[in-house]
N, C-alpha and C positions, 0 to 999 in steps of 0.2 A: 103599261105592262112592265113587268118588273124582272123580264127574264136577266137570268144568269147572275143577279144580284147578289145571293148566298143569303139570304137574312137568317139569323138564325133564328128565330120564331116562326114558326107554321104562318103562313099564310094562310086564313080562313074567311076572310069578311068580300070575297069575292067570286063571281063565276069565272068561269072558264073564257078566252077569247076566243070565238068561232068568228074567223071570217072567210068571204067567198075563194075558191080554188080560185088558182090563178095557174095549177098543172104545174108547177116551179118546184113541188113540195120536196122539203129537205128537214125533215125530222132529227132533234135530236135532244139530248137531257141537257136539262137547264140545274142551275142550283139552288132552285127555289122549291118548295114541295108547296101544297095548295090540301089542305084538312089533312095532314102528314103524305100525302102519297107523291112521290116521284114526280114533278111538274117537267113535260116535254114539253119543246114549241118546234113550230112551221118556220125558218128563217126567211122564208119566201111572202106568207102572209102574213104572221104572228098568230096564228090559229093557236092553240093549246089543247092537250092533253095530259091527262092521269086516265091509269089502269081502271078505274071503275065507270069509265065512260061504257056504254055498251057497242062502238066502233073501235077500228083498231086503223091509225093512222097509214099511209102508204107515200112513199116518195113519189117522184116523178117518173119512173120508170115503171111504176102501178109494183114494188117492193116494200115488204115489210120491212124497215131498218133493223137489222141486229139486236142494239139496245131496249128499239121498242116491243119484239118480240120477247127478249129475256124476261122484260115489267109484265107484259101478258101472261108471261108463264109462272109468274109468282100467285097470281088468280087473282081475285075482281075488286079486292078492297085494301086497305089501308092497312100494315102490319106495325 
């Protein structure tokens, strides 16, 4: 996984990392984007998210982080 890297080229030749909760979850933006959109990651698992997933990440407290709220409210895809 290549969080926090900065590449400056989109990352595209890849899925997303989904792995199992482990309830640790600490969401936050990385500097990497994945087909142009805002690549978050799980510090706890390495899970990953972009806005066009149709979940919306949650920390450990069962809260939506600030950041990843703002990227939800920009709406579902890639600008």
């Amino acid at each position: 996984m290549n969080v926090g890297l900065g590449h400056d080229e989109p990352v595209t030749d890849r899925d997303l990392v989904i792995s199992a909760c482990r309830s640790e979850c600490s969401w936050s933006e990385t500097a990497d984007r994945l087909d142009g959109e805002r690549l978050f990651a799980c510090e706890a698992c390495g899970s990953e998210w972009v806005r066009s997933q149709p979940w919306t990440p949650v920390d450990w407290e069962g809260y939506v982080p600030d950041a990843v709220q703002s990227e939800r409210a920009r709406g579902p895809g890639p600008s």
